[in-house]
C-alpha positions in Angstrom: 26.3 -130.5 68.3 26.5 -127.0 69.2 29.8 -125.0 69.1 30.6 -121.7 70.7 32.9 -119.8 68.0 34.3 -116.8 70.0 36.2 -114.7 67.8 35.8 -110.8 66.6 38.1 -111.1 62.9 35.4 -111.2 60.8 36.6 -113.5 57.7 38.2 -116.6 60.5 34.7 -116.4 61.9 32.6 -116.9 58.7 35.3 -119.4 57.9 35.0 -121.0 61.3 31.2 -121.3 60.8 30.7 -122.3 57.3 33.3 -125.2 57.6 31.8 -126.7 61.6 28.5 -126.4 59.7 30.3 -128.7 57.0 31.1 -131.2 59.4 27.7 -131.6 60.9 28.2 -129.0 64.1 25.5 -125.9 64.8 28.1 -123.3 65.3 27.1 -120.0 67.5 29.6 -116.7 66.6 29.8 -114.2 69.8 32.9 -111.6 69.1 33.5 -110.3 72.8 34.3 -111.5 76.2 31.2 -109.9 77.3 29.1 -111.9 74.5 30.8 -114.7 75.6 29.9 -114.7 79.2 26.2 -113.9 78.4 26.1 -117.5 75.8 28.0 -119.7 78.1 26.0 -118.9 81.2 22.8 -120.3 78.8 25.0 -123.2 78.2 24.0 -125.9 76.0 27.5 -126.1 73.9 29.3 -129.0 73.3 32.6 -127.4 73.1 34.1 -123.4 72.8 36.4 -122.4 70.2 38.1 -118.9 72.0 40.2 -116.8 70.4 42.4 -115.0 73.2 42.8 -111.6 71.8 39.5 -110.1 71.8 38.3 -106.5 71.6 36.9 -106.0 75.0 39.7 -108.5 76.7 41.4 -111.7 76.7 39.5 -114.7 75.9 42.0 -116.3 78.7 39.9 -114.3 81.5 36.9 -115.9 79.8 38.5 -119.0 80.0 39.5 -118.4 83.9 35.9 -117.4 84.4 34.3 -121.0 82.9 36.6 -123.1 85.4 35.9 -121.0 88.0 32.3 -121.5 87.8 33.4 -125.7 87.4 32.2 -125.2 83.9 33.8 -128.2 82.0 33.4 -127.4 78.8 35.7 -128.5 76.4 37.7 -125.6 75.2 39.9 -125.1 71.7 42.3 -122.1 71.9 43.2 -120.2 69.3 46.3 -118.3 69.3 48.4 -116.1 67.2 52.1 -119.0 66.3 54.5 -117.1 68.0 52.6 -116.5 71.3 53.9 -119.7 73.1 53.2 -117.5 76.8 49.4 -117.6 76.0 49.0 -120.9 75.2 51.1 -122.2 78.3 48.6 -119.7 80.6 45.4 -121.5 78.1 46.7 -124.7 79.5 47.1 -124.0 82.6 44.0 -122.3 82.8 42.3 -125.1 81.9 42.1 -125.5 78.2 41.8 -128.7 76.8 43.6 -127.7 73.3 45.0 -125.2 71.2 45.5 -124.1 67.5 47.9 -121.1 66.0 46.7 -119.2 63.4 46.5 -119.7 61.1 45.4 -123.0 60.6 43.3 -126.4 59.1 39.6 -126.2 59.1 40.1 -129.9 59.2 42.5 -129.6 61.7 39.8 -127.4 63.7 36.7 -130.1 63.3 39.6 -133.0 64.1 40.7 -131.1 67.7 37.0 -130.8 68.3 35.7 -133.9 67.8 38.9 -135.1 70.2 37.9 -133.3 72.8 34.2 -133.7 73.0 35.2 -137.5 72.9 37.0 -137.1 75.9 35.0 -134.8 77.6 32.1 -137.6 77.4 34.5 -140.6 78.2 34.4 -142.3 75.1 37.9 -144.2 73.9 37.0 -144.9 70.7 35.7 -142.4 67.8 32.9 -144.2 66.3 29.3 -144.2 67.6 27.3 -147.6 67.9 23.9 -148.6 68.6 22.2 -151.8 67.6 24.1 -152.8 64.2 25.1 -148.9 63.4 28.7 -147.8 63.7 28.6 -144.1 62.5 31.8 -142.3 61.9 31.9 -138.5 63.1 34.8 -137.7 60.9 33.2 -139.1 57.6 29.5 -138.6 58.7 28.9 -141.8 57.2 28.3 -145.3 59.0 27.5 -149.1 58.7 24.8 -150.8 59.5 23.6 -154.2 58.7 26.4 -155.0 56.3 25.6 -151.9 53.9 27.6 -148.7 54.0 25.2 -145.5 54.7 26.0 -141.7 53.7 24.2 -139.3 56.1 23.7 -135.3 55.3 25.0 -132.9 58.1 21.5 -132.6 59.4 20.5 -136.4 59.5 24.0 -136.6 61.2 23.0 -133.8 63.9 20.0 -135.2 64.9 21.7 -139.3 65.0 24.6 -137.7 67.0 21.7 -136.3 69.5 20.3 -139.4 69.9 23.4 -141.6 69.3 24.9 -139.6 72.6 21.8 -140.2 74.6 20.4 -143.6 73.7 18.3 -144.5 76.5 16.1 -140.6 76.4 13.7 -139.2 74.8 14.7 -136.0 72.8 11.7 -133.3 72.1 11.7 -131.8 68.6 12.8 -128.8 70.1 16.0 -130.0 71.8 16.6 -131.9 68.2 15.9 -128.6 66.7 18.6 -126.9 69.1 21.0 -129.1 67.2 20.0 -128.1 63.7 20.0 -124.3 64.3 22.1 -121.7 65.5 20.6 -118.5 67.0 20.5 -116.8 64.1 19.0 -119.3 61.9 15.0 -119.7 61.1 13.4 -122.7 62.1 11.9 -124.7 59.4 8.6 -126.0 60.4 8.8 -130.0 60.1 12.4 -129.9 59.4 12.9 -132.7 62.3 10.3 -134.8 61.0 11.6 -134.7 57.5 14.7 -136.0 58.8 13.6 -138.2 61.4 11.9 -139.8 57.8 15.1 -139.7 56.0 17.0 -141.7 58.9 14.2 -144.4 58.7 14.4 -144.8 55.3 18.5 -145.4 55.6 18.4 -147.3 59.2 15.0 -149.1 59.1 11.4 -147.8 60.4 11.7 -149.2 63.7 15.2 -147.6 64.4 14.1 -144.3 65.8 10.8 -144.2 68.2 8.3 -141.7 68.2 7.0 -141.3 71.5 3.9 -139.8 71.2 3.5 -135.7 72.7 7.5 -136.2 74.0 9.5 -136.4 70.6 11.6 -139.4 69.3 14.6 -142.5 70.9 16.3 -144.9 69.7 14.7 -148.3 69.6 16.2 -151.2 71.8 15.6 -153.1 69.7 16.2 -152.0 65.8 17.1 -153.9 62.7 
């Protein structure tokens, strides 16, 4: 899942990234409103993190600017504890959440996965497909009785297909989950852990749809 991470202090943002990567997100770090503009309009994030005060403007104008387009992105504010003004306008704006600095990487990855949830009409937290019930908080899941542990990779490409079970995914839109712009591309890294899911969920769990990339059996056990 692909997060947006705008923010120009330099020690939050390596923070911000090291701990969404953690969690199993592929986080993206702009520092400026303009930077900002230019990612969002590629889109492809499942949610923006914005700092408001940024070094070429407010990240509320940013903000202003998403709706305004009807970009409905799910948005996490982050704002300084005693600026209760800001994140009154956030709301208003359109925000979905906020945080004051500082705060709970925990916290941060908690908000996140609340919003995305709700942003994709889903009431409960837990993903389930055929037998698996996979927790996004704990990366971990069930299936068939036996408890399963999944690395923050294996989770990213699940999620993908977890949130789309009825669709193909290419390797490269898998791969779009794994890495952030910055980030080389291993080779065969989606077919490594397109292996290591089948080993944990069962070879017949995930498809491979020859010369159109991999889905998730109807039919798994």
């Amino acid at each position: 899942m692909r997060i947006l991470i705008v923010e120009d202090d330099a020690m939050l943002a390596d923070g911000l990234s090291v701990g969404l990567r953690l969690s199993g997100f592929t986080p993206e770090l702009v520092t400026t409103c303009a930077d900002a503009d230019e990612a969002l309009a590629q889109g492809g994030f499942a949610a923006v993190v914005l700092d408001i005060m940024l070094p070429d403007g407010s990240g509320l104008d940013v903000l202003s600017r998403m709706r305004g387009k009807d970009d409905r992105t799910p948005i996490l504010l982050l704002t300084a504890l005693d600026q209760v003004r800001d994140r009154i306008a956030g709301l208003d704006l359109g925000a979905d959440d906020y945080l004051g600095k500082p705060f709970d990487l925990d916290e941060v990855t908690a908000r996140l996965r609340s919003i995305v949830r709700r942003a994709e009409g889903r009431a409960q937290a837990d993903l389930q497909w055929n037998g698996l019930s996979v927790d996004p908080a704990r990366m971990n899941g069930r299936h068939n009785d036996r408890d399963i542990e999944f690395s923050p990779r294996e989770f990213a490409i699940l999620r993908a297909l977890l949130e789309r079970p009825g669709a193909i995914l290419s390797r490269s839109a898998l791969e779009d989950r794994l890495y952030g712009w910055q980030d080389g591309v291993e080779s065969n890294a989606v077919e490594v852990h397109i292996h290591k899911l089948r080993a944990k969920l069962g070879a017949d769990f995930i498809q491979t749809i020859r010369g159109a990339g991999y889905k998730l059996a109807k039919d798994a056990s």
